[in-house]
Structures are given as C-alpha cells and as structure tokens.
N, C-alpha and C positions, 0 to 999 in steps of 0.2 A: 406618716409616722405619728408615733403617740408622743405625750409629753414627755418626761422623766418622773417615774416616781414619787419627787420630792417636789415638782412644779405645783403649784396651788389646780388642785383639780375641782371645784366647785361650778367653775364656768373657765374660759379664757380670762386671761388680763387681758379687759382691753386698754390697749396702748395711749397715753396722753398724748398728742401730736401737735409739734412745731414745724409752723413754715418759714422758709426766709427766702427771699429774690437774691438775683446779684445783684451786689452794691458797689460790684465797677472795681472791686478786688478781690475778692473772693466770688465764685460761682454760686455758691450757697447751692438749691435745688428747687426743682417743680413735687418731688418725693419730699413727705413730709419726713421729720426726725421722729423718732418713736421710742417713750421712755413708757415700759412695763411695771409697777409698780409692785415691788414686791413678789415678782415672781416665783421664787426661789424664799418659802418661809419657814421653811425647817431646821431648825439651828443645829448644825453638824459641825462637826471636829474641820473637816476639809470640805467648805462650800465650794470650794474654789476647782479640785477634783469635780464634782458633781456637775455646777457649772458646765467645765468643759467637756466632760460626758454629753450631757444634753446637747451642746450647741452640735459635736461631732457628729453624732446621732440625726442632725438636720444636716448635715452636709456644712455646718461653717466650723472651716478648718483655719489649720496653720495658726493655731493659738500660741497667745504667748501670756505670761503674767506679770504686771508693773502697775504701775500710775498712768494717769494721764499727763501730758506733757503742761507745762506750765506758760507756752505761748501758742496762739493760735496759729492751728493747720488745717488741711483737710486732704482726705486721698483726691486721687482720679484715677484709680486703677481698678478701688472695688468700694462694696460698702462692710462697715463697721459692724458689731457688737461686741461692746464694752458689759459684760454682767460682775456688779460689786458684787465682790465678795466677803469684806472686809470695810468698817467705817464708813465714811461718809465723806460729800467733796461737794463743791458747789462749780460747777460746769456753766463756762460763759461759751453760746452757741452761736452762730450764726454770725456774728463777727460784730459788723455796724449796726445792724439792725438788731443788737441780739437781744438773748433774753437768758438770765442767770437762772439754772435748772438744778436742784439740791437735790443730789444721790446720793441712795442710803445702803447697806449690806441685803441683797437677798432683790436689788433691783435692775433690770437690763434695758440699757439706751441702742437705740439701731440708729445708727449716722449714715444718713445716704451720703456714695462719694459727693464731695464739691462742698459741703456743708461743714462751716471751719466752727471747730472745738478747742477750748482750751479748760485746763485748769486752775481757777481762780484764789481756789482755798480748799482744804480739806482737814482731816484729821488725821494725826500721826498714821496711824495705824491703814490707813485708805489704800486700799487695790482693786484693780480688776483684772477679769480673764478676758483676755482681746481676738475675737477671732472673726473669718472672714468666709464667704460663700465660696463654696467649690473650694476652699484653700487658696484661693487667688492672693497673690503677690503685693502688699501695696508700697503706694511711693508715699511721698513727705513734702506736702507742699506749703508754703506760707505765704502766697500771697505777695510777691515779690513779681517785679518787671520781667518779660518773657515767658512767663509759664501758660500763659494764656497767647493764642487761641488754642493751643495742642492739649492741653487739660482739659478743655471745653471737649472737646472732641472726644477723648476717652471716656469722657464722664457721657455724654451721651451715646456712648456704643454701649454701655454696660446691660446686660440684659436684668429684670427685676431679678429676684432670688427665686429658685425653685421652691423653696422652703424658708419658713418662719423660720431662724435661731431656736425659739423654741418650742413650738406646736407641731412644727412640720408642716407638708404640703396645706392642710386642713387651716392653719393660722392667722392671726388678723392682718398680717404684713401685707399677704398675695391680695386678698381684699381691697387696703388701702392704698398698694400699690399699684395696680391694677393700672391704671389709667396715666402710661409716664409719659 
C-alpha cells in the first residue's frame, strides 16, 4: 500500500524508537515504541478524518477519537497507534523506567502491546485517532496483581503487523519490527 496523500512524501518518517524492559509490573516490550514525527503536515480542516483514512487503508482499524488516558496502562491484546490530530500532550511511557515523549498535531506513536502509556499534561485542545492492526479488540490493563502471567502470554502470541499504520506493507515498522 502507498502512503495517503497528505503523508510527508519526500522520504519515510523514520520513526524515533523507545525501548523499556519489564520492571516487575508492567511488561513493557522487546518491540521498540515508535513515534513518527510529523507525519501528517498538511494542515486541513479535518486531520483527524485523513488520519484515519490512512491508518484504515493499512489495515489498522477499529478507530476511535479522544485523549489519552491520564494514568498508566497498556494493552495485551494488540498494538496501538495513537496519530495527534489536534494540540499537543507530553506522554509518560514505559512506566518505571520511562521517558516523557512531547506529541505535537500532525505526529503518530506506535505502542507495542505491554508497553504502559500515560497522559502527563497536554493542551486543551489535545486528541488523537486510536486504532489497532487487523481491527483487533483491545483490553485495559494497569498493572495491578493477577494480570500477569496471562497478559505475558497474549502479548507474546501477537503476531508483528502486516503493515505500517502508515506506509503500508513497504514501512519502517516491518523493518524494525522484524526481529520479535
């Protein structure tokens, strides 16, 4: 599949990439997290529309539009992309070990399952479009007694993505993914 359109066409974004271990409550991941900067720089009435064009177009479905939540979670069902459409937000990742990640309108984070994300601070006006590979279903987990080892376990049946969020097959995800 091709980009969308409105995707920065001059090369790929290549992805910044975070890694975190588990720190013995959270899974975190061996897949790094992968924030695209800027992918999306055409300023249009409805990014947000466009956004989830594009992502649908790769196969990540079951979108929905909001915020990020304001205390750390993370799935075990599937992986994430979050693309702003809207303001800015500063994202605390990885939980223990994290590291504070500033997203801006027009930029897309890939959250591998296990890998906890929260909301720290943002701007009024701050959204994203949230969607997930194949349309896969996710759950909601925080890091609470019991959810582990069976979260461990979903998160390692997940297969990579067949497709970038937003390159498609051809994208830097399958690359850096590659090797789970």
């Amino acid at each position: 599949m091709r980009a969308h359109p409105t995707v920065k066409q001059q090369e790929f974004v290549a992805p910044e990439q975070f890694r975190f271990k588990d720190d013995g409550v959270f899974p975190n991941s061996g897949l790094p997290l992968l924030v695209y900067r800027q992918a999306f720089t055409t300023e249009v009435e409805d990014r947000a529309s466009i956004i989830e064009q594009c992502f649908a177009e790769n196969d990540w479905t079951n979108s929905w539009r909001n915020g990020v939540y304001s205390f750390a979670h993370y799935h075990s069902t599937t992986h994430e992309a979050l693309g702003v459409y809207c303001g800015a937000a500063t994202l605390r990742v990885g939980a223990k070990q994290s590291s504070d990640v500033k997203v801006y309108a027009g930029d897309v984070i890939v959250i591998p399952a296990g890998v906890a994300h929260q909301k720290i601070g943002a701007s009024a006006d701050f959204a994203v479009v949230g969607a997930y590979p194949d349309g896969r279903e996710w759950d909601l987990l925080r890091g609470q007694p019991g959810e582990r080892p069976r979260a461990d376990e979903r998160i390692a049946a997940l297969p990579i993505p067949d497709n970038d969020p937003i390159y498609g097959a051809d994208g830097p995800l399958r690359q850096i993914w590659k090797h789970k």
